[in-house]
C-alpha positions in Angstrom: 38.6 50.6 99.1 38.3 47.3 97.4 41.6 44.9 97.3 42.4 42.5 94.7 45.0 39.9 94.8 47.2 40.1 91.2 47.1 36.4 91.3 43.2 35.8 91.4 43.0 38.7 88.9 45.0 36.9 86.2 43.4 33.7 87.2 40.2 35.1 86.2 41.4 36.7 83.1 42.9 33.4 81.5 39.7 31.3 82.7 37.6 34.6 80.3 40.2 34.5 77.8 39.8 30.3 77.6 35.9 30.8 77.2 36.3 33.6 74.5 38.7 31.0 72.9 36.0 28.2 73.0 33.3 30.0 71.6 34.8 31.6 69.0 36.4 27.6 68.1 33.2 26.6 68.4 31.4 29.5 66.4 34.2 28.3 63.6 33.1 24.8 63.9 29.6 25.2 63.3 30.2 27.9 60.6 32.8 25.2 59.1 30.1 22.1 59.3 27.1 24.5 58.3 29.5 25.3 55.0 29.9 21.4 54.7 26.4 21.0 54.9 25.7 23.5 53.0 27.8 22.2 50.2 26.8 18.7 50.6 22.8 19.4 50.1 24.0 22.3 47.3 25.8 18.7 45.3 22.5 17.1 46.7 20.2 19.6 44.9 22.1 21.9 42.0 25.0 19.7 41.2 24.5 17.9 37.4 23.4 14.3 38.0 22.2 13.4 34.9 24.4 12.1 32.0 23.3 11.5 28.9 26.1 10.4 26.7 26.0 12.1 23.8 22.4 12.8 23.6 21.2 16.2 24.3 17.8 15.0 25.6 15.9 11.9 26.3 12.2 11.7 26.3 10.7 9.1 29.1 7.1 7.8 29.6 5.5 7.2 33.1 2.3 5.6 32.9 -0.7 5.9 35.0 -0.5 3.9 38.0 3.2 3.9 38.4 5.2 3.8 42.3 8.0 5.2 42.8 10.4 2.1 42.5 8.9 2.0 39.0 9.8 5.5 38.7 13.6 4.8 39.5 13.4 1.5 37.1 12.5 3.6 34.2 15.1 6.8 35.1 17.8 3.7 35.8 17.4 1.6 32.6 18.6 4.3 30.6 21.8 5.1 32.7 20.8 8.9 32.9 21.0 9.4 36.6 25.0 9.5 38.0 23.9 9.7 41.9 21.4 7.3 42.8 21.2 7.9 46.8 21.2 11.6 46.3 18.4 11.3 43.8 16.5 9.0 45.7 17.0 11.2 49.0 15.9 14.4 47.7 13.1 12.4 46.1 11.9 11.5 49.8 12.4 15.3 51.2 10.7 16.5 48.4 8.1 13.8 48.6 8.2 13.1 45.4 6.7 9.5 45.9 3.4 10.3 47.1 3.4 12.8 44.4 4.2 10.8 41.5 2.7 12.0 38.3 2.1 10.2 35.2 3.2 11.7 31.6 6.2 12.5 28.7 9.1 13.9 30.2 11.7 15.3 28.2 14.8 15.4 30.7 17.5 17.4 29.6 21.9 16.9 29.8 23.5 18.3 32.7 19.5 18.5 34.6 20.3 18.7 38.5 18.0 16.5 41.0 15.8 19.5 42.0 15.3 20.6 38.9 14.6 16.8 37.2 12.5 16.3 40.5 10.3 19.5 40.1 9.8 18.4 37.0 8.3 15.3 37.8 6.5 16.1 40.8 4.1 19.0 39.2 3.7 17.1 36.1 5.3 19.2 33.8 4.8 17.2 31.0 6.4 17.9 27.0 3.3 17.5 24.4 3.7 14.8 21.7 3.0 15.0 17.9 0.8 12.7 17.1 0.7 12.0 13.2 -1.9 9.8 11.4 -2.2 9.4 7.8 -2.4 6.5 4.9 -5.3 4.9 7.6 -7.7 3.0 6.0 -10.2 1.7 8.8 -10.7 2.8 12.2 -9.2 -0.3 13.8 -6.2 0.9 12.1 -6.6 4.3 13.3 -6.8 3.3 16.7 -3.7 1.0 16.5 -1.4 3.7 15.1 -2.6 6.1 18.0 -2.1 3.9 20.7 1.6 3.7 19.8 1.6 7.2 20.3 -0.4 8.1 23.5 -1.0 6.2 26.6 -4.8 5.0 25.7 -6.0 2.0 24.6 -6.9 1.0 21.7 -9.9 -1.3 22.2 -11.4 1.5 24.4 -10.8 3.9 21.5 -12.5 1.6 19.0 -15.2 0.9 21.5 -16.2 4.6 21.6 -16.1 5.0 17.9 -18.6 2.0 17.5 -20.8 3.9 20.2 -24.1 4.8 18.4 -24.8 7.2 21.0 -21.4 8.6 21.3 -21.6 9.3 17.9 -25.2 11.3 17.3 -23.4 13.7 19.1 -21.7 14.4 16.1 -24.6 13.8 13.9 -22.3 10.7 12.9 -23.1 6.8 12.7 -20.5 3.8 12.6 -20.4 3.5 9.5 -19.4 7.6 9.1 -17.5 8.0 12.3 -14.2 7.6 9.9 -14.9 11.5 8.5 -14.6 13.0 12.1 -10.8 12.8 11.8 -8.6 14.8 9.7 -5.3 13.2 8.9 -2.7 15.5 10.1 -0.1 16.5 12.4 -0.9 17.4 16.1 -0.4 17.8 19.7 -1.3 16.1 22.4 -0.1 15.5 26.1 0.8 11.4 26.2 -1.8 10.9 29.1 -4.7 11.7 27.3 -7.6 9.3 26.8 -9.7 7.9 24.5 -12.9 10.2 25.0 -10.3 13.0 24.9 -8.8 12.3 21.7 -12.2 12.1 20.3 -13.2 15.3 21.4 -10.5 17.1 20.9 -10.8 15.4 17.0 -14.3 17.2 16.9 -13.0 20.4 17.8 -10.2 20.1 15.1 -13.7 18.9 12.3 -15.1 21.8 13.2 -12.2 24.0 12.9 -11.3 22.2 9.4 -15.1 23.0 8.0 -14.9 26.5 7.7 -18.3 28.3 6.7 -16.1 28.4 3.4 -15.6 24.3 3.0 -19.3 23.8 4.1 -20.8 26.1 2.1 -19.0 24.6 -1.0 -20.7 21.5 0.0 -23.9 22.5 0.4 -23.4 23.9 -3.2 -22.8 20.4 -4.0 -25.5 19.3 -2.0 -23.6 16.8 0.0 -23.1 16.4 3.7 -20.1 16.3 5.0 -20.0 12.1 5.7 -21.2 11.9 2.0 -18.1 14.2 1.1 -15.9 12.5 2.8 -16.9 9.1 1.3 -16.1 10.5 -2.0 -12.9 12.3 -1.6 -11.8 8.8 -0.2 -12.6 7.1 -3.4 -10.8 9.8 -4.8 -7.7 8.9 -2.3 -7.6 5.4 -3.7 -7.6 6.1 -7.0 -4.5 8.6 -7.4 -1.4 9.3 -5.7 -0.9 11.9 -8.0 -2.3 15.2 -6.6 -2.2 17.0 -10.0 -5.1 14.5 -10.7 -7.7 14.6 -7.8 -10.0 17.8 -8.7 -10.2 15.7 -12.3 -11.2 12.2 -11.0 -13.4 14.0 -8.7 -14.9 15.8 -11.7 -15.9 12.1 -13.0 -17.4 11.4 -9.8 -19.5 13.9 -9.3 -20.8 13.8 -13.1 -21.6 10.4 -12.8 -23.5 11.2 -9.5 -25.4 13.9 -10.5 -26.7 11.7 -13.5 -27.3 9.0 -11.7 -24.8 6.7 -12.8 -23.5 4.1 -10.7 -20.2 5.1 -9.4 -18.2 1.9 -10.9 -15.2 2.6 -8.6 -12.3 0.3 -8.1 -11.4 1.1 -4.5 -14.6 0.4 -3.3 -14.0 -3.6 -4.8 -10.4 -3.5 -3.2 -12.1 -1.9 0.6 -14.7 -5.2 0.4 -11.9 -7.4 -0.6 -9.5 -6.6 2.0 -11.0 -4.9 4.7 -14.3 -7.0 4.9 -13.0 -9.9 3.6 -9.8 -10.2 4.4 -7.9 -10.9 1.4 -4.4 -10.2 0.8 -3.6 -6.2 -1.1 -5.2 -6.9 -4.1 -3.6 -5.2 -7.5 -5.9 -6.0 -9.9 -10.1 -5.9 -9.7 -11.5 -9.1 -11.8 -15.3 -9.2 -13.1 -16.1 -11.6 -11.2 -15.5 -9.0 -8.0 -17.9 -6.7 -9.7 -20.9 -9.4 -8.1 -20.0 -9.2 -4.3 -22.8 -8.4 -2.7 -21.9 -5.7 -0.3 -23.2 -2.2 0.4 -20.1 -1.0 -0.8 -19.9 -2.0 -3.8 -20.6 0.8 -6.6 -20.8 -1.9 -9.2 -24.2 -3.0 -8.1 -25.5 -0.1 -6.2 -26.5 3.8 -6.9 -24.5 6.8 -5.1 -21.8 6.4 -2.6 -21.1 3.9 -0.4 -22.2 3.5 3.6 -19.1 5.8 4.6 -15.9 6.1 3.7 -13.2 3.6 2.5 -10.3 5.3 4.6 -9.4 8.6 6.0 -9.1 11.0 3.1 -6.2 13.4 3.2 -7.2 17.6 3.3 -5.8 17.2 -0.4 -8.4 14.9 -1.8 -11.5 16.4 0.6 -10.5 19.8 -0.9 -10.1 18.2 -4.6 -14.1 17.0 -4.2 -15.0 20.5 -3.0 -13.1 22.5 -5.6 -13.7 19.6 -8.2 -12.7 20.2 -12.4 -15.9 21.0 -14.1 -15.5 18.8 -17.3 -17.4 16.3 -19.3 -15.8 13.4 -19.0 -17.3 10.1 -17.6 -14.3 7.7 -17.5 -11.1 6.9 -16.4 -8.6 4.5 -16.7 -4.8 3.9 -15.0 -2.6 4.2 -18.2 -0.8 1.2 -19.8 2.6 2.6 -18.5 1.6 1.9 -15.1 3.1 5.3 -14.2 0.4 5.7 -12.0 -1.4 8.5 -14.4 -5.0 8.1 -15.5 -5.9 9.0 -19.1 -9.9 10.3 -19.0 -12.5 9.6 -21.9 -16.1 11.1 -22.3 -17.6 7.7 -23.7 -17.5 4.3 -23.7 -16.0 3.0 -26.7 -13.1 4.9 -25.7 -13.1 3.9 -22.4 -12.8 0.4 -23.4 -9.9 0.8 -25.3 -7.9 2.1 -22.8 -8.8 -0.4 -20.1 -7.9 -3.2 -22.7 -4.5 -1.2 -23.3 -4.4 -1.4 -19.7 -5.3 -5.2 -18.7 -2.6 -6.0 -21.3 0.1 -4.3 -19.1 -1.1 -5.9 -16.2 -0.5 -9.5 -18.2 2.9 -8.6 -19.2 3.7 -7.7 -15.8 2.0 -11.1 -14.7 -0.3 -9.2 -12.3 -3.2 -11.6 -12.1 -4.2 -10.4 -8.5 
């Protein structure tokens, strides 16, 4: 029989108890910092850290190219991020940096670094809308794009000048104007200049529906040719009630041959090719430029177009007022209205009615 002294028998059961004691305090005090942790990287990751004031959203631009301090320069500027360390730490686990993508981000109130830094990271960019209208030449074209997406505007301009760019499109420089359709769309910010193009031809040839093109074949005009009239048509009238009728005096004067006699085509030279100041009012002597545009001195359209005809006025050549008349003139109430004659005489007595407004308005130029 085995004999055990009471005294080492307790010893040994306070020396168990003490290690049972320190485990469990030290179970506790890992569970206690893995809870601190825990919290800390949850604040890190989830917590809001972006303020916005009282904006709802803000939209910001990262270019192509751009490091990661330039990153934090253009979150920064605008005040948006609360925690700066804990953005720029989980930034650096996330590796974010190396990852950097360029783009329109729209970052939201309340966003939380992981979600703000997911974001970024795959590129998750928010599409623009990219309006152009009212553009009279290409240069100005490429300006008003360039102040909407990231490409550039002499690259833009270069490709558009690009003979053999634009045979592709069965266009030349001096059509290259008809391949775009003033409108409303969408774009990502990052895309280029040969991307707006073609994503411009696959919007022309989703505009000329077998419909549109087999009115103009009716009319037996190409589609550049079109589109040089409807935006003489543009010029002439703000007044949409009005286009399929001045269109109607276009297209009888060109299927008898006439010359065209159009206004706008005098102002294009003037100020686009000449660079003269908006001119108001057309004198005779402007009537002897010698210019391929001007439909005072030669037969059927002009090289291409004068500016970027809205859908209204391309559709107001296509679906034009069958009528018989051969003139028209602004009316003397400068209202903006045209009053239409079928012959000369007439004509001239409503452009003299006219030219006297102008004088008591002292509108010489």
């Amino acid at each position: 029989m085995a004999y055990y002294h009471p005294r080492y028998s307790g010893r040994k059961r306070r020396k168990k108890t003490k290690l049972q004691k320190f485990i469990l305090f030290t179970l506790l005090f890992l569970i206690l910092v893995a809870l601190v942790v825990g919290y800390m990287l949850y604040r890190v990751m989830y917590h809001p850290n972006v303020w916005l004031g009282e904006k709802e959203e803000v939209s910001v631009y990262i270019p192509h190219g751009t490091d990661f301090n330039e990153v934090k320069s253009i979150l920064y500027s605008n005040g948006m991020i609360v925690n700066r360390r804990n953005f720029e730490w989980l930034a650096k686990q996330k590796e974010y940096p190396a990852n950097i993508k360029p783009g329109h981000y729209v970052i939201e109130q309340g966003m939380n670094n992981n979600d703000l830094i997911n974001m970024l990271r795959a590129g998750k960019q928010t599409p623009v809308q990219v309006v152009f209208n009212n553009i009279n030449t290409l240069e100005e074209l490429a300006g008003k794009v360039s102040l909407q997406l990231e490409l550039d505007s002499a690259t833009l301009i270069g490709l558009l000048k690009d003979s053999a760019l634009l045979s592709k499109y069965n266009l030349q420089p001096e059509t290259a104007a008809s391949l775009f359709i003033p409108n409303t769309y969408e774009f990502y910010w990052t895309t280029g200049a040969d991307e707006f193009i073609e994503r411009m031809q696959r919007e022309y040839n989703k505009f000329w529906s077998e419909g549109r093109k087999s009115k103009a074949k009716e009319l037996e005009l190409s589609i550049p040719e079109i589109v040089t009239l409807a935006s003489i048509v543009e010029k002439e009238t703000n007044k949409e009630e009005e286009k399929d009728e001045i269109a109607g005096v276009y297209m009888n004067r060109l299927t008898r041959g006439w010359l065209l006699q159009a206004d706008p085509t005098l102002k294009y030279i003037l100020e686009y090719q000449m660079g003269d100041e908006e001119i108001r009012r057309v004198l005779k002597r402007d009537k002897e430029i010698e210019s391929p545009y001007n439909t005072y001195k030669y037969g059927g359209l002009p090289p291409g177009p004068i500016c970027l005809p809205s859908i209204s006025s391309i559709d107001a050549v296509l679906n034009y007022d069958d009528h018989s008349y051969f003139y028209f003139c602004a009316k003397d109430d400068l209202s903006g209205y045209h009053v239409f004659s079928k012959n000369l005489n007439q004509h001239n007595l409503n452009a003299r009615k006219y030219q006297r407004a102008l004088d008591d308005q002292n509108i010489y130029r």
